[in-house]
C-alpha positions as CSV (number, residue, x, y, z in Angstrom):
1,X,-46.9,48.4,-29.6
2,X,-46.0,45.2,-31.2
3,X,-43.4,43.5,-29.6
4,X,-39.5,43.1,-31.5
5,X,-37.8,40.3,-32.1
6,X,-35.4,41.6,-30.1
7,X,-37.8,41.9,-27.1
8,X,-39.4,38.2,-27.9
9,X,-35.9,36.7,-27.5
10,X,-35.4,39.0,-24.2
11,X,-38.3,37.5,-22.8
12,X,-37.5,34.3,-22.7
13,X,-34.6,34.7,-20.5
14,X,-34.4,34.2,-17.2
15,X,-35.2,37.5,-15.8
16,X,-35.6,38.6,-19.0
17,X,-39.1,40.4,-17.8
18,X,-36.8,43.1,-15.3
19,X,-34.3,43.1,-18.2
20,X,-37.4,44.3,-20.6
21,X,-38.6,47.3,-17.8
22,X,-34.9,48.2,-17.5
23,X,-35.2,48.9,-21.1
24,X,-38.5,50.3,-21.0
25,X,-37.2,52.5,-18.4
26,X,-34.3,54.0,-19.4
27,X,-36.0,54.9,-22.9
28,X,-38.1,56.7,-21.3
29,X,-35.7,58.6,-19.1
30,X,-32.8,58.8,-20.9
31,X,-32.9,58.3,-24.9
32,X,-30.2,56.9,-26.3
33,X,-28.8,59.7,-28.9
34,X,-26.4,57.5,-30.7
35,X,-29.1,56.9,-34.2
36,X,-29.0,60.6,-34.6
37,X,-25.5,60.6,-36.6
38,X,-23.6,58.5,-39.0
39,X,-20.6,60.3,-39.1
40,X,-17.4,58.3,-37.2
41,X,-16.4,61.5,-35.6
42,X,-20.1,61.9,-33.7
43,X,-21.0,58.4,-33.1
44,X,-17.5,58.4,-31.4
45,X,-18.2,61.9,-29.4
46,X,-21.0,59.6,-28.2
47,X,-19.0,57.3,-26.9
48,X,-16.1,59.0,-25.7
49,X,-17.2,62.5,-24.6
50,X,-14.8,65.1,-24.3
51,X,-17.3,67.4,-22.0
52,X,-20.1,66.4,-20.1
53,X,-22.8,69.3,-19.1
54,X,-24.7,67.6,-15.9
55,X,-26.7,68.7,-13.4
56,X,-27.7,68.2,-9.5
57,X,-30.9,65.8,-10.1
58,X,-31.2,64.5,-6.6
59,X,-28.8,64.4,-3.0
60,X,-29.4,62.0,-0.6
61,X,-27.7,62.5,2.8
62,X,-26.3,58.9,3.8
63,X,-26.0,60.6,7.0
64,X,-22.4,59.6,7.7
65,X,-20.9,62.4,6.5
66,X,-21.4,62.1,3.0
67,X,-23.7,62.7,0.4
68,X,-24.1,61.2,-3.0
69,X,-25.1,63.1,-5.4
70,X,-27.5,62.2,-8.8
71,X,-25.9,63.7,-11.9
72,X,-28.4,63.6,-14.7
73,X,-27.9,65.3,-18.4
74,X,-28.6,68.3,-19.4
75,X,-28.6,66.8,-23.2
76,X,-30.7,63.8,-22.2
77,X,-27.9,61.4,-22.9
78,X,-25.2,59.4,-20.9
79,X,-22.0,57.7,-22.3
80,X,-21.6,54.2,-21.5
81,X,-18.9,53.8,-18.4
82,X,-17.5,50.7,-17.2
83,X,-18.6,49.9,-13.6
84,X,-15.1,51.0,-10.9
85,X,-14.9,53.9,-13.6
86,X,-14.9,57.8,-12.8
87,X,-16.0,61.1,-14.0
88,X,-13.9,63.9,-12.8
89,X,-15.9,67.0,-11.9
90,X,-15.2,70.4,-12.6
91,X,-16.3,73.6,-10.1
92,X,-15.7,77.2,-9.1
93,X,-14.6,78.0,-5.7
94,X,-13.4,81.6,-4.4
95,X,-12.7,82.4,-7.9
96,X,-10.2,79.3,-8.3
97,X,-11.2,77.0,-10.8
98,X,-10.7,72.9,-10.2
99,X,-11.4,69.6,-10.5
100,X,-11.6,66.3,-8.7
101,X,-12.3,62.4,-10.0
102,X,-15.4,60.8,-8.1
103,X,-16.2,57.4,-9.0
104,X,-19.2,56.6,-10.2
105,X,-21.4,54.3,-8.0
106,X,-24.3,53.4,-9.5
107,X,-24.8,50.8,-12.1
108,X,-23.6,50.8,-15.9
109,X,-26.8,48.9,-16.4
110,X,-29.0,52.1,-16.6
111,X,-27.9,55.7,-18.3
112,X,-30.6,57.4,-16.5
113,X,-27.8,59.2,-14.4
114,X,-24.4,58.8,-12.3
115,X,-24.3,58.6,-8.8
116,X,-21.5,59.5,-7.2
117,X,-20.7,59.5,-3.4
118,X,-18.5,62.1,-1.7
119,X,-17.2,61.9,1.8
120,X,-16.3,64.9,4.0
121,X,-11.9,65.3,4.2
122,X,-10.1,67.4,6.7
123,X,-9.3,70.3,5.0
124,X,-11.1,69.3,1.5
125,X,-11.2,72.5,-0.9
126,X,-13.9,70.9,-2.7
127,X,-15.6,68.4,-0.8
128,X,-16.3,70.6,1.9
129,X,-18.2,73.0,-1.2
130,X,-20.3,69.5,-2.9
131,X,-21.4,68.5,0.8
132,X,-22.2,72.2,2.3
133,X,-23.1,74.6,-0.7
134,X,-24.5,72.4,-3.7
135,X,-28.1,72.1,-4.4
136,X,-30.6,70.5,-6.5
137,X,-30.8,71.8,-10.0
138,X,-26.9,72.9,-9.9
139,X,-24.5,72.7,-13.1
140,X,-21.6,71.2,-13.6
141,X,-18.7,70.2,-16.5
142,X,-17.2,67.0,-16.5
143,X,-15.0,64.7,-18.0
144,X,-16.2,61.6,-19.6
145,X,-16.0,58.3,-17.8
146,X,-12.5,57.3,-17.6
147,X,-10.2,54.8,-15.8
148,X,-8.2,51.3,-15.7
149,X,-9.9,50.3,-12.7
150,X,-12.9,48.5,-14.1
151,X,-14.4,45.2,-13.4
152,X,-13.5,42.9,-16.8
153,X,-15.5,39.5,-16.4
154,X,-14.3,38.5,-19.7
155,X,-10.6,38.0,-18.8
156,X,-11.1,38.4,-14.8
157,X,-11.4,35.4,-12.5
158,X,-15.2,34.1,-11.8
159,X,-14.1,35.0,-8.0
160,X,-13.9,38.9,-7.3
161,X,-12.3,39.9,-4.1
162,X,-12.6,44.2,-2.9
163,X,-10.6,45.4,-0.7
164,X,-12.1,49.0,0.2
165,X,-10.9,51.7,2.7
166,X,-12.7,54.5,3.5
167,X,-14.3,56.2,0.3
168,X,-12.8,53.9,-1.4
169,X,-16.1,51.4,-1.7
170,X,-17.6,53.9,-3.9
171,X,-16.1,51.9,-7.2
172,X,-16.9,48.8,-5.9
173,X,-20.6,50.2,-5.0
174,X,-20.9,50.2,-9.1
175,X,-19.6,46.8,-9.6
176,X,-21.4,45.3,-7.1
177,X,-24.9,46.1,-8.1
178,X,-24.0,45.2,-12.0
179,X,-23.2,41.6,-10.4
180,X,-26.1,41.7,-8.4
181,X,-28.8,43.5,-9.4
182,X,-27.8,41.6,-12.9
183,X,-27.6,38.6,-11.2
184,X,-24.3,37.6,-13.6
185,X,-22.9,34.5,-12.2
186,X,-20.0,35.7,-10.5
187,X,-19.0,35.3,-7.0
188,X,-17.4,38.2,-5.0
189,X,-16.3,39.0,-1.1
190,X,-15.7,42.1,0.5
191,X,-13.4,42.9,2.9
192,X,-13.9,46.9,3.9
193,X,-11.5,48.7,6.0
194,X,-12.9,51.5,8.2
195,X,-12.4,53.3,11.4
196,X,-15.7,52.6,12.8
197,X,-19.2,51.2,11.9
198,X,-20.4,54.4,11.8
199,X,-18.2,55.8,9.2
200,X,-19.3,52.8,7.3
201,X,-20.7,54.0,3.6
202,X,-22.8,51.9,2.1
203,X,-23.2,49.3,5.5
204,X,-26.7,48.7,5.5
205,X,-27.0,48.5,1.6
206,X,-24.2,46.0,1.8
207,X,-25.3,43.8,4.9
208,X,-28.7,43.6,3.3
209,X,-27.0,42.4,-0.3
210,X,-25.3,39.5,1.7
211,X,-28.5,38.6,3.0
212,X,-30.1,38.3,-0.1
213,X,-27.2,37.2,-2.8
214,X,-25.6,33.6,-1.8
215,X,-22.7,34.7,-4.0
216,X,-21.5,37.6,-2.1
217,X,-20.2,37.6,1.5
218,X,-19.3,41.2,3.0
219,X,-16.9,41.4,5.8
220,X,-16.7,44.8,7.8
221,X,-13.6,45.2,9.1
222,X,-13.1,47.8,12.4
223,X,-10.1,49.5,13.3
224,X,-10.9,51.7,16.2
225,X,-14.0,50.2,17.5
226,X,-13.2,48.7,20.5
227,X,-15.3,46.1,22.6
228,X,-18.1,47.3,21.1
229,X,-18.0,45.7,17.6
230,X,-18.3,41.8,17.5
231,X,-16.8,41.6,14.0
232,X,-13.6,41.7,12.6
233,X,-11.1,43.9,13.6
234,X,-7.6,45.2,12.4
235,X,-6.3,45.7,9.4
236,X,-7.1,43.7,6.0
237,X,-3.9,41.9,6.4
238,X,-2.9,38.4,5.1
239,X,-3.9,36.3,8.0
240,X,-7.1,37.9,7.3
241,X,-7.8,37.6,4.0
242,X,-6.6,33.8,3.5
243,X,-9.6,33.6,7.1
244,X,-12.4,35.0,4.7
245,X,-11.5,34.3,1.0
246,X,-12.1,30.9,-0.3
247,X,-9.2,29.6,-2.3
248,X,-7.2,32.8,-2.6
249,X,-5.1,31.0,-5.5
250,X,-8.8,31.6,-7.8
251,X,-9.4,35.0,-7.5
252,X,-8.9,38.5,-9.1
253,X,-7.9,41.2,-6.2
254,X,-9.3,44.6,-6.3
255,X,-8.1,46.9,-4.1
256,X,-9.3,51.1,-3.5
257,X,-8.3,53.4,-0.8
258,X,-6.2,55.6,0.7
259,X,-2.7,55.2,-0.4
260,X,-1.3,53.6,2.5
261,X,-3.8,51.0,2.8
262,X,-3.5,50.4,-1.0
263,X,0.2,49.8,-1.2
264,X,-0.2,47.4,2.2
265,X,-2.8,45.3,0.9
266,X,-0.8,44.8,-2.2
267,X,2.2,44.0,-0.1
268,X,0.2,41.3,1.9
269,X,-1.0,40.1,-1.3
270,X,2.3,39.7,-2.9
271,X,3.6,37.5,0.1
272,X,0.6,35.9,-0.2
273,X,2.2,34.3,-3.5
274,X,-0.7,36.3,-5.3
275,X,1.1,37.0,-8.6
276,X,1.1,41.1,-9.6
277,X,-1.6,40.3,-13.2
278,X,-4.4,39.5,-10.8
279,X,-4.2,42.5,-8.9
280,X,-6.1,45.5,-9.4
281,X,-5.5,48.7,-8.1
282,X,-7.0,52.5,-7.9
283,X,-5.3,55.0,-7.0
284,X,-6.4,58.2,-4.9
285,X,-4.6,60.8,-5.8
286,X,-1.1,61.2,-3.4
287,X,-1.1,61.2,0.2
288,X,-2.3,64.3,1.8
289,X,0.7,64.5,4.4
290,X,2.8,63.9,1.7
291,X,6.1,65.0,3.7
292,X,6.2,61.4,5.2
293,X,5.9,59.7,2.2
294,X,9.1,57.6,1.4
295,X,12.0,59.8,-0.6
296,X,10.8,63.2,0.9
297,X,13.3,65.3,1.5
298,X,14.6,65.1,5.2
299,X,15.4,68.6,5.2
300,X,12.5,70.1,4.4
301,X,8.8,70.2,6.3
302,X,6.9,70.7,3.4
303,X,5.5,74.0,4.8
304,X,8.4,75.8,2.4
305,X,7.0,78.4,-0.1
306,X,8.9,78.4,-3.5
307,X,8.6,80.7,-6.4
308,X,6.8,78.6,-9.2
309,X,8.0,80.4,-13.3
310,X,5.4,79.9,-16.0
311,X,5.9,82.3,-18.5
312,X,6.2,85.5,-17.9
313,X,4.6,84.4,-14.5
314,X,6.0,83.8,-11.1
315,X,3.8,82.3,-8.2
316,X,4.1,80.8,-4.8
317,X,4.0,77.5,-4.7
318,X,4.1,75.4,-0.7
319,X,6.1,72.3,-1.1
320,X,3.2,70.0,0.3
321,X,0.8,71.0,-2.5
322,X,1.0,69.7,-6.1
323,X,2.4,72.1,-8.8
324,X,-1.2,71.6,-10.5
325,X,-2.6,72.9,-6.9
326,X,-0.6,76.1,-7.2
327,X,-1.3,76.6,-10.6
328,X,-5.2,76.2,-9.8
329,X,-4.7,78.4,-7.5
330,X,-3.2,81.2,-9.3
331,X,-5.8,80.8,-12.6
332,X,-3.7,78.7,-14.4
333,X,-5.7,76.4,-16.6
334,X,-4.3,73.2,-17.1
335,X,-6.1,69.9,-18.5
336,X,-6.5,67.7,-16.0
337,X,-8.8,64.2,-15.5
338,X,-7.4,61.6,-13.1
339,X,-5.4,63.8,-10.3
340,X,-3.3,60.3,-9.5
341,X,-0.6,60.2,-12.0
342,X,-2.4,58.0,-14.9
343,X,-4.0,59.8,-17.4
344,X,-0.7,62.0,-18.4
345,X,-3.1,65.0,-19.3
346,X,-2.1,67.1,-16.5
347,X,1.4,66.8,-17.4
348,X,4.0,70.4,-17.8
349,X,7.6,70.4,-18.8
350,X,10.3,71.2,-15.9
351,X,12.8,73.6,-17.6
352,X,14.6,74.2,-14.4
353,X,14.6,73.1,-10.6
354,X,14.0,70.2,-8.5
355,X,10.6,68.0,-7.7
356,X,9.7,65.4,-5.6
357,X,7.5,62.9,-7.4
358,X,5.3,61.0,-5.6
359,X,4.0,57.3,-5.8
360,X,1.9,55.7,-8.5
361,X,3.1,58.0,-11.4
362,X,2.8,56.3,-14.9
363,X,5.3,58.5,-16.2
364,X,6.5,57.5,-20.2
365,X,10.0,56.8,-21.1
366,X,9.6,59.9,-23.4
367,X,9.1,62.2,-20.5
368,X,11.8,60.5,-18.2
369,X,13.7,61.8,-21.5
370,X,12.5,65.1,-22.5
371,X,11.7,66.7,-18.7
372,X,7.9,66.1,-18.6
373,X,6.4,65.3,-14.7
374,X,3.1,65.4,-14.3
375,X,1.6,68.3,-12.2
376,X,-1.0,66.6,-9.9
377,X,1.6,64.4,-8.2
378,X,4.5,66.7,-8.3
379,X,5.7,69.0,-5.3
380,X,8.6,71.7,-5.4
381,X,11.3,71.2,-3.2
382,X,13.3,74.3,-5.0
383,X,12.3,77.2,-7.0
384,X,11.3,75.9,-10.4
385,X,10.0,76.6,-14.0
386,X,7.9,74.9,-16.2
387,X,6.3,74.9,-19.4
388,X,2.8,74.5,-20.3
């Protein structure tokens, strides 16, 4: 076949010949379906899909308990996502139909398929069912990508510093091999938080990028170790970050983890001097022993049952689970994408009752005004009734 004009130009680039099989590649694999309509309304759907239909292509064991899991299309075609960006994933379990948000991990430079990594959680409803019960060739809906926590190198600064915890490197797995394996010129340091080397996703794959990439330096950072680990220690604190970042003052922050690691590194950040713009945060969802978060009512232990009105409907509803939980629970369908208080689709009106909202909720001044919460970070601390 004769080559473009396009592909002549490509060529001459440097590494324009890996750029070219990329191509090559994903043509092959994964056709891009966006020629086959003129209308807006379907080259948008193309873009912005309202449904994905996605199955199990591949599940490697990273034998820390987790698994990620290759998600390839049933259609043949991908949306474009934005690397630190999620799909959120919906199942059937016991008869109770739900959702959860998993970042994708692999690279926004191929459509072929989404990876996405999901660690084992004490108690998880629907981890515990990806990790023990899915197999290869399994179906699922999903969301299209969505989420502010993306890696912008057009407005960012040329220095990227993650700050992971736990899962929490899965975003920053995406990001990182767009840098990398695209070899943009960026530079980025990690500093990820985890209990123990072991528990480490992604530690080899990362220790072998700083090896090869003089533009990226990853710093493992051990909490419950002991004598045994030789490198850093702690908590990713301020003394700690000033020790391994290179002019902190020239740098956008990224930050993903567990809620209380989140809103400390931001706190270190902040008396830092590190002004709020350069700051980028995800958010996972509320904290699971969300009784001890700040505001909670002293009174109550969170293991309180109240009755939960929807209609003609009354359900149960434990104080230390999420009105969209309960209503999960009891087949209540209700839209739903992030699970962290962003998106506002999971949002109900509360006719009557008393919540406790927990952090990180982007609620609108119009629902402050008309009564809206939004279910996935809301928890009952009275009986209460809501509309759909």
């Amino acid at each position: 076949m004769a080559k473009t004009i396009k592909d002549t130009l490509i060529g001459t680039l440097v590494y324009g010949k890996e750029v070219l099989e990329d191509i090559r590649i994903t043509r092959k694999v994964s056709p891009d379906k966006m020629s086959l309509g003129k209308e807006p309304g379907t080259r948008i759907a193309q873009l912005h899909a309202k449904e994905l239909s996605l199955v199990v292509s591949a599940i490697f064991d990273t034998g820390k308990n987790a698994k990620t899991l290759r998600l390839s299309s049933k259609t043949g075609y991908l949306p474009p996502f934005e690397a630190g960006q999620y799909i959120n994933i919906f199942t059937e379990i016991e008869g109770v139909r739900t959702s959860r948000p998993y970042s994708i991990s692999s690279s926004p430079r191929q459509r072929a398929y989404y990876d996405i990594t999901v660690a084992r959680t004490e108690g998880g409803f629907v981890s515990d069912y990806l990790l023990d019960k899915v197999k290869v060739g399994d179906e699922f809906s999903a969301n299209g990508p969505a989420g502010v926590f993306r890696f912008q190198p057009v407005f960012h600064k040329k220095h990227s510093v993650f700050l992971a915890g736990g899962s929490g490197i899965t975003p920053f797995m995406s990001m990182l091999r767009e840098i990398l394996e695209a070899h943009l010129d960026r530079q980025v340091t990690m500093l990820y938080g985890c209990r123990s080397v072991k528990a480490a996703l992604f530690h080899e794959e990362l220790s072998a990028y700083a090896k090869e990439f003089p533009n990226f330096s990853y710093h493992l950072v051990v909490s419950d170790e002991g004598d045994s680990w030789t490198g850093e220690k702690g908590f990713i604190d301020g003394k700690l970050i000033s020790k391994l970042v290179s002019d902190i003052n020239e740098a956008t922050y990224y930050i993903c983890g567990p809620q209380v690691m989140n809103d400390f590194c931001k706190k270190e950040l902040e008396a830092m001097g590190i002004p709020e713009k350069r700051i980028r945060r995800e958010m996972f969802g509320a904290r699971r022993d969300i009784e001890q978060e700040d505001g909670w009512p002293k009174e109550l232990s969170g293991q309180e049952v109240f009755k939960l009105t929807v209609g003609d409907k009354v359900i149960e509803a434990k104080a230390n689970e999420s009105i969209l939980t309960s209503l999960e629970r009891s087949g209540v369908r209700v839209n739903v994408c992030c699970r962290s208080g962003e998106c506002s689709l999971c949002r109900v009106k509360l006719i009557s009752g008393r919540v406790f909202l927990s952090k990180g909720i982007m609620l609108r001044m119009a629902d402050e005004k008309f009564g809206y919460i939004h279910s996935c970070k809301a928890y009952p601390i009275s009986d209460i009734e809501i509309g759909l």
